[in-house]
C-alpha positions as CSV (number, residue, x, y, z in Angstrom):
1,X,0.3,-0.6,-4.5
2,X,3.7,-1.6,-6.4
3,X,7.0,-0.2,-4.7
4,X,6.9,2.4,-7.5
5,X,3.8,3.7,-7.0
6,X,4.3,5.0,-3.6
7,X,6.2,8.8,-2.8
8,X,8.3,10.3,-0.4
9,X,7.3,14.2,0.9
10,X,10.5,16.5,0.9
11,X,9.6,18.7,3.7
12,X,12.4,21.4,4.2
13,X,12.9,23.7,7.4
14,X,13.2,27.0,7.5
15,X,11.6,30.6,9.5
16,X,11.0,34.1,8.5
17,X,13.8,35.4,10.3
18,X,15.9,35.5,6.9
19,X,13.3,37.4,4.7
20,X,11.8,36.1,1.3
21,X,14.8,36.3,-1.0
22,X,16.5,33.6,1.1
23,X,13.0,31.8,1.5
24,X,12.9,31.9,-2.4
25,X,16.1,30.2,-2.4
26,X,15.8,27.7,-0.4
27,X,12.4,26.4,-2.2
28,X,14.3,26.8,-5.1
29,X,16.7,24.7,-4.1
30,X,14.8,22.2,-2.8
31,X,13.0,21.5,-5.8
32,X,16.0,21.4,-7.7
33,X,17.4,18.5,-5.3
34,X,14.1,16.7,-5.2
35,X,14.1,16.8,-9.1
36,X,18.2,15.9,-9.4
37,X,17.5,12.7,-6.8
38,X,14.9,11.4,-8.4
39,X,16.5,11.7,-12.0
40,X,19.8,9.7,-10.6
41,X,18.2,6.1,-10.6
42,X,18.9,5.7,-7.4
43,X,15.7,5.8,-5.4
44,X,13.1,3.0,-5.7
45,X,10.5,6.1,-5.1
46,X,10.0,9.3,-6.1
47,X,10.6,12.4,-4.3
48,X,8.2,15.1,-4.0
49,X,9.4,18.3,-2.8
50,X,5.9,19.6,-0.6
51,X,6.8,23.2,1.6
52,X,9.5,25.0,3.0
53,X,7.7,24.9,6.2
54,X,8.2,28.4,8.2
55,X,5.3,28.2,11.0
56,X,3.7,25.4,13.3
57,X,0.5,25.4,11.1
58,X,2.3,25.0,8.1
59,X,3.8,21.6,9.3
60,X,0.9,20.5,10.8
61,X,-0.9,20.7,8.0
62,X,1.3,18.5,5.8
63,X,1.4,15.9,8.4
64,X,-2.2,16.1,8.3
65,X,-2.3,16.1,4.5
66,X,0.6,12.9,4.6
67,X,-0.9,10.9,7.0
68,X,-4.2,10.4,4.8
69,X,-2.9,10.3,1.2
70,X,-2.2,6.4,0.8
71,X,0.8,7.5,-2.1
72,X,2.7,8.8,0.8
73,X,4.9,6.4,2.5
74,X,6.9,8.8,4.2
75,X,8.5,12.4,5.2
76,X,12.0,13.6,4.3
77,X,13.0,16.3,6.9
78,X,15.5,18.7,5.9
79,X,16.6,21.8,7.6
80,X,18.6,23.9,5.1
81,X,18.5,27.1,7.7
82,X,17.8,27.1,10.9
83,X,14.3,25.6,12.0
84,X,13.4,26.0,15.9
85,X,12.2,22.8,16.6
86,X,9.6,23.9,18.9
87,X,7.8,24.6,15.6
88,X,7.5,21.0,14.9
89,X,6.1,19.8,17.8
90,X,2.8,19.2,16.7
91,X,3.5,18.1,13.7
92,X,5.7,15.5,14.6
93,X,3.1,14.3,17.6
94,X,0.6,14.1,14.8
95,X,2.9,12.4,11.9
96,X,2.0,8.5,11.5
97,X,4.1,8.0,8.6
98,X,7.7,7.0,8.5
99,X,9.9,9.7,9.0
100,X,13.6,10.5,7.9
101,X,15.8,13.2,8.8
102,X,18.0,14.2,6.2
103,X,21.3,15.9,7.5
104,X,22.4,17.0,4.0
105,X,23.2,20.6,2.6
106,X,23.1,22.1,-1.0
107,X,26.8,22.5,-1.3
108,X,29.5,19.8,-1.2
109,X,32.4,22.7,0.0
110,X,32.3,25.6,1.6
111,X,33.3,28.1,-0.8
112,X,36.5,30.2,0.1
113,X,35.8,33.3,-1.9
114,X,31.9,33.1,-1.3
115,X,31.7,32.7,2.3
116,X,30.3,35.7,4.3
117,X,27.5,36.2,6.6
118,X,24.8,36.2,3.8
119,X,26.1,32.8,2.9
120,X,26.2,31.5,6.5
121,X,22.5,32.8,6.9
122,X,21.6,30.8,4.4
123,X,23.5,27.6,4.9
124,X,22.8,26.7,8.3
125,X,22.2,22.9,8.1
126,X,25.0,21.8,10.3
127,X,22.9,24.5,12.8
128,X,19.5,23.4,11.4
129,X,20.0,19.8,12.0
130,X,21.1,19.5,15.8
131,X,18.0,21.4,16.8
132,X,15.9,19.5,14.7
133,X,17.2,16.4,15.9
134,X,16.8,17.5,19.5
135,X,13.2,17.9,19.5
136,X,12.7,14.1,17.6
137,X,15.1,12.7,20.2
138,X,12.8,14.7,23.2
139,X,9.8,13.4,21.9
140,X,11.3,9.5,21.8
141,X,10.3,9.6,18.2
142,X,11.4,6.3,16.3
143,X,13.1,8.3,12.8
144,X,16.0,7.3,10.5
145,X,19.1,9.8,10.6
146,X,21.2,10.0,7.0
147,X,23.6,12.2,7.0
148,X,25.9,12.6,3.4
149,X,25.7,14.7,0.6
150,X,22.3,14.7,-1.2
151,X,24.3,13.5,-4.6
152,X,26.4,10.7,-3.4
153,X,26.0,7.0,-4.0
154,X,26.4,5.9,-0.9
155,X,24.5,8.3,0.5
156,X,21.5,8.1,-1.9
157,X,21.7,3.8,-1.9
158,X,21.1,4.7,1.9
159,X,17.7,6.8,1.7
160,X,16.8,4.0,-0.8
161,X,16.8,1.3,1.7
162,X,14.7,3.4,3.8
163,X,12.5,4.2,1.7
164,X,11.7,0.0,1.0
165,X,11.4,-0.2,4.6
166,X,9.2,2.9,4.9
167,X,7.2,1.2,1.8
168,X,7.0,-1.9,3.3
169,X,5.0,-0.3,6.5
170,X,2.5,0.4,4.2
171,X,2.2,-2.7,2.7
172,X,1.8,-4.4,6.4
173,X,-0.5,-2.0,7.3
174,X,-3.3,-3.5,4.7
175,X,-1.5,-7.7,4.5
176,X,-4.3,-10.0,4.6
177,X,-3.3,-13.8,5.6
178,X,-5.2,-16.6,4.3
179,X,-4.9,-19.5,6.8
180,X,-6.1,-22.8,5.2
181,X,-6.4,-24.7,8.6
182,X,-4.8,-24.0,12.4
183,X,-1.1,-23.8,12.9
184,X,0.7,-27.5,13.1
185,X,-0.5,-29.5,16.6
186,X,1.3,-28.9,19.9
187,X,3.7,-26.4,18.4
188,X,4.5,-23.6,20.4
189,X,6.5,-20.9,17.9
190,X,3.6,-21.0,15.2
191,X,1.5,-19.4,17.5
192,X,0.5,-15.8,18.7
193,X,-1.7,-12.9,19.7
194,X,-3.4,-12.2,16.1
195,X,-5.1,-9.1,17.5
196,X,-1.8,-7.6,18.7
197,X,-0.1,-8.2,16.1
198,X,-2.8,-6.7,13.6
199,X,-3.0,-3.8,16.1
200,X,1.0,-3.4,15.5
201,X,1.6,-4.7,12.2
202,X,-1.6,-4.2,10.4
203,X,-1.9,-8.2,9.4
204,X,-5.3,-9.2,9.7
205,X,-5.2,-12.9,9.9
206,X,-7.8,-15.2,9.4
207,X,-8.9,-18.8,8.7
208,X,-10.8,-20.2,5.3
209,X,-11.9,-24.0,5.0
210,X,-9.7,-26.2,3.1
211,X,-13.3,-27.7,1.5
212,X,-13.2,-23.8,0.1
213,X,-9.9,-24.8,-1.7
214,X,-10.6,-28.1,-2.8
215,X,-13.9,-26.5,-4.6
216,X,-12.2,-24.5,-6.2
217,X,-9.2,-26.4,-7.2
218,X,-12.4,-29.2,-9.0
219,X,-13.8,-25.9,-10.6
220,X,-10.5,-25.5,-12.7
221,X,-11.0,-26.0,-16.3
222,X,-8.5,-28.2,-18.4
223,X,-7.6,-25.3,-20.7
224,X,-6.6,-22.8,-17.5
225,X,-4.5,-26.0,-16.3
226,X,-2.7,-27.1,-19.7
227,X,-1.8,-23.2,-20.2
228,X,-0.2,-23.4,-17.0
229,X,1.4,-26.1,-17.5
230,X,2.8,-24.6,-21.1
231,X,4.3,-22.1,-18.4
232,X,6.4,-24.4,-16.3
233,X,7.5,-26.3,-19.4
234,X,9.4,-23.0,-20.5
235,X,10.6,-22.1,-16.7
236,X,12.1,-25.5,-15.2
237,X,13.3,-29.1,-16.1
238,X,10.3,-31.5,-16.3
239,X,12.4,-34.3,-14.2
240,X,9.1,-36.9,-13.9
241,X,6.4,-38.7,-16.2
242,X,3.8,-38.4,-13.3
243,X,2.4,-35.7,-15.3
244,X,-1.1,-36.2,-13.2
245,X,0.4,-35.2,-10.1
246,X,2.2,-31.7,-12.0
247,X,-1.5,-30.9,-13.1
248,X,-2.9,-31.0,-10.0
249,X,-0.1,-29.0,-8.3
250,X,-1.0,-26.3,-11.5
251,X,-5.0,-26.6,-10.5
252,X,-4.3,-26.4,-6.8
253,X,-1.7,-22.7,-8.0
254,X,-4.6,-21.4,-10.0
255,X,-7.3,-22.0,-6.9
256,X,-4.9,-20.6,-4.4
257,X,-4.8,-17.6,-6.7
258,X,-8.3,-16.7,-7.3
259,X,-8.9,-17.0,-3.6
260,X,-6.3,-14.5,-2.8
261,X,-7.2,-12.1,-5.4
262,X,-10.7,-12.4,-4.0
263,X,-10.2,-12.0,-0.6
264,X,-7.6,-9.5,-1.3
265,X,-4.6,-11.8,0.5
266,X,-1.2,-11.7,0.0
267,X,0.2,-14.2,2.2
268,X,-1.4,-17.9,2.9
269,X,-0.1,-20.6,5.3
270,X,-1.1,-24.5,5.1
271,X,-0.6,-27.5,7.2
272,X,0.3,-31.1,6.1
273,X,-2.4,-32.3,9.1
274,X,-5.1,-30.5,7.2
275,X,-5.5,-31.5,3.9
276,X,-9.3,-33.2,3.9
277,X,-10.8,-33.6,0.6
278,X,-7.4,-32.3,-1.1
279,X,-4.8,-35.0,-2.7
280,X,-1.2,-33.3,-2.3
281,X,0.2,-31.3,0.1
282,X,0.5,-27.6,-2.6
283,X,4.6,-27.9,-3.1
284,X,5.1,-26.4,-6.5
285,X,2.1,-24.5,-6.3
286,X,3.1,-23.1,-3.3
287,X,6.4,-22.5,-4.5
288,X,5.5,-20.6,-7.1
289,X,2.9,-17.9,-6.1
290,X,5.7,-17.2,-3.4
291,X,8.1,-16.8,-6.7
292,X,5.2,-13.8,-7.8
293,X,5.5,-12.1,-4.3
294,X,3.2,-13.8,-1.9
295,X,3.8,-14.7,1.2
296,X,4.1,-18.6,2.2
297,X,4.2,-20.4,6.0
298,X,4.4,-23.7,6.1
299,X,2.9,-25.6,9.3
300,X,0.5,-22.7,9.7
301,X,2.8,-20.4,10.4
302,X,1.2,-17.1,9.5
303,X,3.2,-14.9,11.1
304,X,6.4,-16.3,9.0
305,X,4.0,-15.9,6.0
306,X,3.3,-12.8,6.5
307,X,7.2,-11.6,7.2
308,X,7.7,-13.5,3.5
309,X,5.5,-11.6,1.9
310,X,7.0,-8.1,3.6
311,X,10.1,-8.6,3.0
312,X,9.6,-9.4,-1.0
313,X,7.4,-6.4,-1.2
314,X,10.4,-4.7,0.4
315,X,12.6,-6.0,-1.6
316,X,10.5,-5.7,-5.2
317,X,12.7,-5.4,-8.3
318,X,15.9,-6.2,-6.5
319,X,17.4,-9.9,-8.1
320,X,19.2,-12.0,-4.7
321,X,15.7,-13.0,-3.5
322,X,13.8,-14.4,-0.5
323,X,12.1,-17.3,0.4
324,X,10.2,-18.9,3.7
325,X,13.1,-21.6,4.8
326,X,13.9,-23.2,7.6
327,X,16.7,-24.6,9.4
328,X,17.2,-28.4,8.8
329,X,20.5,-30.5,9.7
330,X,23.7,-29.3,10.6
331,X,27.4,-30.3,9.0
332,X,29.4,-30.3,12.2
333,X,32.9,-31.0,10.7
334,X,35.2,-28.9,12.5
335,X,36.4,-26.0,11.4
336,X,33.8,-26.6,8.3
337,X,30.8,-26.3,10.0
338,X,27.2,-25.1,8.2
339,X,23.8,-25.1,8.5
340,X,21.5,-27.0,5.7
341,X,17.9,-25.1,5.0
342,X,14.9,-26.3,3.2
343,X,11.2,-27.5,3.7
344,X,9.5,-30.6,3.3
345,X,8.8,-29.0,-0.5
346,X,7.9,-25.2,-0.2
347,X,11.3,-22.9,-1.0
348,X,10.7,-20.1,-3.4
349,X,12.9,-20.1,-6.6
350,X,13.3,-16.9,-6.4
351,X,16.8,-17.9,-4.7
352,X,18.0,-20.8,-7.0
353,X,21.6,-20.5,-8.5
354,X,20.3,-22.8,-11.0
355,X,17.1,-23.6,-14.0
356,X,15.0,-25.7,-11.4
357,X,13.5,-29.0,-11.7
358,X,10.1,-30.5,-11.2
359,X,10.2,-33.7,-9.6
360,X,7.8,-35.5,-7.7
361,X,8.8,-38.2,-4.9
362,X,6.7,-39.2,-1.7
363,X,6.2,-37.0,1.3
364,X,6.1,-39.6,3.8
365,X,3.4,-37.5,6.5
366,X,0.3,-36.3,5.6
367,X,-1.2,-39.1,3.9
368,X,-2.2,-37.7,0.6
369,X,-0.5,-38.7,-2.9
370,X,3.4,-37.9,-4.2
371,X,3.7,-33.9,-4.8
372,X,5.6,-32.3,-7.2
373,X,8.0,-29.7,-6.2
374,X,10.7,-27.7,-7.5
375,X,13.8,-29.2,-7.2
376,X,17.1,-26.7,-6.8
377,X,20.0,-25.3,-5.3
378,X,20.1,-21.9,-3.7
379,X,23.1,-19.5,-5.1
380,X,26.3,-18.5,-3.1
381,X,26.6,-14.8,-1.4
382,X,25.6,-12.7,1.6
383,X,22.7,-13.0,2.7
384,X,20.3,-13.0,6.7
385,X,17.9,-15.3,8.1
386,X,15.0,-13.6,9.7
387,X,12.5,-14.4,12.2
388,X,9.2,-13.0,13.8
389,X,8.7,-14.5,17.4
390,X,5.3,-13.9,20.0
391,X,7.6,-12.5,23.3
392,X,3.8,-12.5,24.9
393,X,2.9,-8.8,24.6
394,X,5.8,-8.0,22.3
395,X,6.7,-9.2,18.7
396,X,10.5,-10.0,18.7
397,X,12.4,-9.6,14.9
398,X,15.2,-11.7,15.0
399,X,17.6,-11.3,12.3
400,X,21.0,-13.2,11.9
401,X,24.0,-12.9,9.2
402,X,24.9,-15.6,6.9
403,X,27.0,-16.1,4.1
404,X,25.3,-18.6,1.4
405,X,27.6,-21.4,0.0
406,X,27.3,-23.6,-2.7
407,X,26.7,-26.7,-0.8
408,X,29.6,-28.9,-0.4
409,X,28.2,-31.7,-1.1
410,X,25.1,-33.5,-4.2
411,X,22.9,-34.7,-1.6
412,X,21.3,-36.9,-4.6
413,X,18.8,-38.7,-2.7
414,X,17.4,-34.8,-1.1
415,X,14.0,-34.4,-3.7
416,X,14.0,-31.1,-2.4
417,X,15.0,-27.3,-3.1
418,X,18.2,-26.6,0.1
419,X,20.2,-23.8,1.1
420,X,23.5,-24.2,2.5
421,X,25.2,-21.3,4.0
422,X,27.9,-20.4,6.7
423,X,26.3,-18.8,10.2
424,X,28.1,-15.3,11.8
425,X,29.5,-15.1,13.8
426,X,30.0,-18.9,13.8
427,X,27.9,-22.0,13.5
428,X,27.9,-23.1,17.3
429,X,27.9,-19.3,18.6
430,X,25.2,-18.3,16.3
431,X,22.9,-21.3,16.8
432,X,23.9,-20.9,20.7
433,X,22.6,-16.8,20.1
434,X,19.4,-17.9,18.0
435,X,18.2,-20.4,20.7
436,X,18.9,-17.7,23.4
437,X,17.2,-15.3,21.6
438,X,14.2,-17.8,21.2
439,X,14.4,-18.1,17.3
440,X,12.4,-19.8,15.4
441,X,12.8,-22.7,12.9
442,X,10.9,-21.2,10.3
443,X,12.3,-18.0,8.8
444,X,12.7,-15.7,5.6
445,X,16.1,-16.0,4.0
446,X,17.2,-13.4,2.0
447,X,19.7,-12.3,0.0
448,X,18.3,-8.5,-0.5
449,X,16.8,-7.1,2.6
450,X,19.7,-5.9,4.3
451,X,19.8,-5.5,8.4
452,X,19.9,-2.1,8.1
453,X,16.6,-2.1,5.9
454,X,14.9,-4.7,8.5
455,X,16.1,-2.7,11.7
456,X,14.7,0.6,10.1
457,X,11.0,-1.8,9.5
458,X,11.3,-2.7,12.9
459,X,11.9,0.4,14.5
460,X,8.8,2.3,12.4
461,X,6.7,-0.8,13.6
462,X,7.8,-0.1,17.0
463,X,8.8,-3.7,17.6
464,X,12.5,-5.3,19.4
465,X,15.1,-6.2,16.8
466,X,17.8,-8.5,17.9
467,X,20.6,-8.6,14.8
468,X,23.3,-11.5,15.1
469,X,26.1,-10.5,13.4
470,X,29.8,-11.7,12.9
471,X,31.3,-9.7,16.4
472,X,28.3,-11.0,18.3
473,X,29.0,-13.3,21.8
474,X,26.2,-15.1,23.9
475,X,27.4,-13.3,27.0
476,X,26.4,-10.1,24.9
477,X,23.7,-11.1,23.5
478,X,22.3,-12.5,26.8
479,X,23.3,-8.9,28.6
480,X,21.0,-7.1,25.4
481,X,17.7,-9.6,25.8
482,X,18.0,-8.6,29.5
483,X,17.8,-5.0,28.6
484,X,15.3,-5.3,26.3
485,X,13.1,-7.3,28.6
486,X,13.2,-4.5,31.2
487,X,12.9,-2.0,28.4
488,X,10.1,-3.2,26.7
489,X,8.0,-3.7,30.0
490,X,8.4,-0.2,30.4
491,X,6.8,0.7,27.4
């Protein structure tokens, strides 16, 4: 489903204590919100107001109704009178959708000439909302709290996040991962438990045979290839006359497609030690079906795939972008220090400040012929790197700040797309807080999932986040992993 497709369930607290011309209200009201938050622009969803809930059955039964419609990515709590949370207990035990409590009321001010006891009767979210949010802390349920009025910016730009993390949980739930070949040999950070991880994330990760691909890449017709080529002529810079060598990276896009469309993938990893029978190493072609959302890993990194092709369906319709990256070479000038991403070829455009160019150079490993890639420079701003580590019976997110530069330098002689950017809190702290953390060299960058957005994915996946930020100290950092280890073996 596209982001827009999917809907949140306004569910709104209340009891009979207050008779039915305050009930009426309230549903009124409700409705009325639901309808003015979705005509504001600001939501990447719509809301849909469902029941002023005013029993235990009531709630359970739109839980129940939630948890199986596949529209519904999520509840929105509200308590606009007082709600006695042992109402909800049930309900809440039974809810396996993403859950939000919204601390809002229906008036900005409290109104001097209006305010009596009918008036406080009915406004009681400020009562409403601290014994709702008792019985979600009791239960150790993982929920986001947003507190703000219902028509503010800030406010509003805040339940929007959520809901393209809440979004995103449904996308992982169904991700299939094509893996043409095993991760790269010897390598310890590629790997992991694929039948945890598909019990917690919902990936289901398995292998096809690269003979698959290179049938399919010989069954491409010359028409299907010269229209795609028509296509990159009008998108990037054709910087080569190996033509031959742009063709087959078009073929080898088209067969990568079909497969996923068949098999119902949205994520693929490849290795350069697995390529029999093909004769490039897919740069542009990767490249570009990461540029149309899917998830890419090089090295057979699935589970850095996978996290690519989350966090773009997260992050669908927003402009910064995200790509699989990874961290190269450092520039160790003091005072002047930053870190240099790329990939041997495969960085999505989505994140170039420029019109990029198709060039094709050697590889130098792997064997096969010279590849064309897309040849750029990522743009300047704010920005996090992101990681997925195998903790051995945890998943570890590890997410870090950064602030993208324009690189300082040409780098002429680099036939590949780079990213320069400035760590937080500092290059040496940062990389010291990454490696402590057990980071990996392969991550997403991106410059439009926020923290906030991937904490709030983490914590409805149930999973550790670790977030490196500009105030963060190894000392600290080591003091939190520490915690977290004895934490999580509790669980």
């Amino acid at each position: 489903m596209q982001l827009k497709e999917y809907e949140f369930w306004f569910v709104v607290g209340s009891q009979f204590l207050y008779g039915p011309e305050v009930l009426k209200t309230v549903a009124a009201r409700a409705e009325e919100m639901a309808s003015k938050m979705n005509e504001s622009g600001a939501l990447p969803c719509k809301v849909v107001y469902k029941v002023t809930a005013k029993t235990p059955e009531e709630i359970t039964e739109v839980v129940k109704e939630a948890n199986y419609q596949d529209a519904c990515a999520g509840v929105i709590a509200w308590m606009h009178t007082f709600s006695p949370s042992k109402m909800w207990i049930d309900g809440l035990q039974k809810l396996q959708k993403p859950y939000c409590h919204f601390a809002t009321q229906y008036n900005r001010t409290i109104p001097n000439e209006e305010i009596d006891m009918d008036f406080m009767n009915l406004n009681q979210a400020a009562h409403g909302d601290r014994e709702h949010g008792f019985i979600a802390a009791r239960l150790r349920m993982p929920r986001k709290v947003i507190m703000g009025y219902w028509q503010d910016e800030d406010v509003l730009a805040r339940l929007g996040a959520w809901m393209r993390s809440a979004a995103a949980v449904a996308f992982s739930k169904s991700l299939k991962v094509m893996r043409f070949g095993d991760n790269m040999r010897n390598v310890a950070v590629t790997e992991g438990d694929k039948v945890e991880t598909q019990m917690k994330l919902g990936w289901q990760v398995n292998t096809w045979p690269v003979g698959a691909l290179v049938e399919e890449i010989h069954a491409v017709t010359e028409e299907e290839t010269d229209a795609l080529m028509t296509e990159y002529e009008s998108l990037y810079d054709m910087a080569t006359e190996n033509l031959a060598a742009v063709r087959y990276q078009a073929k080898a896009e088209i067969a990568m497609k079909k497969m996923l469309e068949r098999e119902g993938c949205k994520a693929f990893s490849n290795t350069f030690e697995d390529l029999y029978g093909m004769e490039q190493l897919p740069g542009l072609a990767s490249q570009r079906l990461m540029a149309q959302g899917y998830g890419y890993g090089g090295e057979g990194d699935w589970k850095v795939s996978a996290l690519t092709a989350v966090i773009k369906a997260m992050t669908e319709g927003m402009t910064g972008g995200s790509a699989f990256m990874e961290d190269y070479t450092y520039h160790l000038e003091n005072g002047n220090e930053y870190s240099l991403g790329a990939h041997m070829l495969e960085v999505c455009p989505s994140v170039a400040a420029a019109r990029p160019r198709i060039e094709v150079h050697p590889l130098g490993i792997g064997g096969k012929g010279d590849p064309a890639r897309l040849v750029f420079e990522g743009h300047a701003g704010k920005a996090c790197v992101v990681s997925l580590v195998d903790m051995g019976g945890r998943l570890r997110m590890i997410c870090q700040d950064i602030e993208a530069v324009k690189p300082i330098m040409d780098m002429p002689n680099l036939p590949v797309a780079r990213v320069m950017w400035r760590a937080m809190p500092d290059l040496r702290t940062g990389a010291e807080c990454w490696i402590l953390a057990g980071g990996a060299h392969h991550t997403v960058l991106t410059y439009d999932a926020t923290p906030e957005m991937l904490c709030d994915w983490a914590r409805m996946m149930e999973i550790e986040f670790v977030h490196i930020t500009k105030d963060t100290t190894p000392d600290a950092l080591e003091r939190e992993l520490f915690l977290n280890d004895l934490a999580w073996k509790l669980k």
